[in-house]
Residue, then its C-alpha position, 0 to 999 in steps of 0.5 A: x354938172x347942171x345939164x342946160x335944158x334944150x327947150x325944144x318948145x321953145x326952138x320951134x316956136x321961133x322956127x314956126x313964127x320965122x315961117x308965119x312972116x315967110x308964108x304971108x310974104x309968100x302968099x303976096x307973091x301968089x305962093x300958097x304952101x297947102x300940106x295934104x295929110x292921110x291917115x288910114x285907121x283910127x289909131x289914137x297916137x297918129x290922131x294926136x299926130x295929125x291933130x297937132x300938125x294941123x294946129x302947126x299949119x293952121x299957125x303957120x298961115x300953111x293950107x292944111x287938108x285932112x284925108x281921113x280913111x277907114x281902116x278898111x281902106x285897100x292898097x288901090x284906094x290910098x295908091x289912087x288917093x296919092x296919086x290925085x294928091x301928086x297931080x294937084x298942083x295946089x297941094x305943095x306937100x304931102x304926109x301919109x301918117x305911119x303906121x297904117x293897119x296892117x295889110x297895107x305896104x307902106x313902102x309902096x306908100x312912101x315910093x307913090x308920093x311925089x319925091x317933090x312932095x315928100x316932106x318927110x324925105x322918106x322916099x327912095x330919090x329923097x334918101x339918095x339925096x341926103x347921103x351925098x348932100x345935095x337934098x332939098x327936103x331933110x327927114x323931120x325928126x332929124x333936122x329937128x335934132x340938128x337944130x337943137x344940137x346947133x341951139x346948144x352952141x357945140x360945133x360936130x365938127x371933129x367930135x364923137x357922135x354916137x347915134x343908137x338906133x338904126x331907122x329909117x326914118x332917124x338913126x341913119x339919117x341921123x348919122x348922115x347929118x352928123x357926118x355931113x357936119x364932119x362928125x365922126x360917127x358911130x351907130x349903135x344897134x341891138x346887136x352892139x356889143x357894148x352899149x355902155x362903152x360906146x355911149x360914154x365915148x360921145x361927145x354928142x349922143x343920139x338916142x333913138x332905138x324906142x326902149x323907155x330909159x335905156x340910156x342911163x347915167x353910166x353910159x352918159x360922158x361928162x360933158x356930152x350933148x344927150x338927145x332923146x328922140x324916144x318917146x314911150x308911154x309906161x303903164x303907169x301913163x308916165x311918157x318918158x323917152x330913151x334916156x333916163x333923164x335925171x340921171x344922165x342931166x347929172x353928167x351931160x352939159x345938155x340935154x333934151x327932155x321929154x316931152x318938149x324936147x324933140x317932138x315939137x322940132x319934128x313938127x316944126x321942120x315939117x312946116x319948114x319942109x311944106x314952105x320949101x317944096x311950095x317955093x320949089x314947086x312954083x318956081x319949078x325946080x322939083 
């Protein structure tokens, strides 16, 4: 089977032009979207992060402002940073780029954002809201696979879907978003028994547990839609993801890759969070 190849890249272009018409039309209105992002430390792949959501902003016609603070920035300066941000009106969204160094609690981070400003959906209220499905804000990464998942024209409705991995911040919003899309679903996890077996009953696979090439072609079922949300450096610099991707193409009727694949829906869905909490905010209804 010749796997068709869910072009992340492509997607988000077209999310991310959809969202440039919107934001000018907007700004006609008096609407300004602004996305305020912290980051703490100097650590290279969350400069890269940062980097290319600024480039997305920037895009888009979004606002975007940088806070930059040196790793020996204390739990009290970045409270106080979040909480200026909360109180300024002219920030629709803010982002504090994780993880930040050690000795700072990143749960405490994520409780100071304003949940009306939480375009990661990674706050408590915001969380609450995706398991009963009445949420204004989805978690980037995985709207973007639902995006994706949409764009390879399968219908979750009634089928077997299988997330393995368990975040926070994918695996269990993940699995709600399957189910709000009456799937039925099936979350795998380091203590799974049998991984394999539980991988080739999906329909629709969701990789996301950070190991490199852990999903291999026999754990693949014929036919299914494989999405790799991992994204992992070797140490010969190769980036490869979850899934090893030859292999399970050669079973599955789509698959993602990586790159290009996940990656840049999550930047994509995080613009499309920062237009909505600027519409919400102005009309006050967050």
């Amino acid at each position: 089977m010749s796997a068709k190849i869910l072009d992340g890249k492509a997607v988000s272009q077209r999310i991310k032009t959809e969202l440039k018409a919107e934001v000018e039309k907007l700004k006609q209105t008096g609407i300004k979207p602004a996305l305020a992002v912290v980051i703490v430390g100097d650590d290279p792949a969350s400069k890269i992060y940062v980097r290319n959501k600024k480039l997305a902003c920037e895009f888009c016609g979004i606002k975007s402002l940088e806070f930059a603070l040196p790793v020996e920035t204390t739990q009290k300066e970045l409270l106080t940073l979040i909480e200026r941000l909360n109180n300024d009106n002219t920030i629709s969204g803010i982002l504090c780029q994780l993880p930040l160094p050690k000795g700072l609690d990143e749960e405490a981070v994520i409780n100071a954002i304003s949940p009306a400003k939480d375009v990661d959906a990674f706050h408590p209220s915001n969380v609450g809201k995706i398991m009963i499905g009445n949420f204004d804000f989805l978690p980037c990464t995985p709207a973007g696979v639902m995006e994706l998942i949409a764009e390879s024209g399968i219908d979750v409705s009634g089928k077997k879907c299988v997330v393995v991995g368990r975040s926070n911040i994918v695996g269990k919003p993940m699995s709600m978003l399957l189910l709000h899309k009456n799937g039925t679903v099936t979350i795998c996890h380091s203590r799974t028994k049998d991984l394999a077996k539980e991988c080739r009953e999906a329909d629709i696979l969701v990789a996301a547990v950070g190991v490199p090439e852990l999903i291999r072609g026999d754990c693949v079922k014929e036919g299914a839609v494989v999405i790799d949300v991992g994204m992992n450096r070797l140490e010969n610099k190769k980036l490869v993801g979850d899934v090893a991707f030859s292999e399970a193409a050669e079973k599955a009727a789509a698959i993602t890759p990586v790159p290009g694949g996940v990656g840049p829906m999550t930047i994509a869905m995080l613009m499309k969070n920062t237009v909505k909490a600027a519409v919400l905010n102005s009309t006050g209804k967050n």
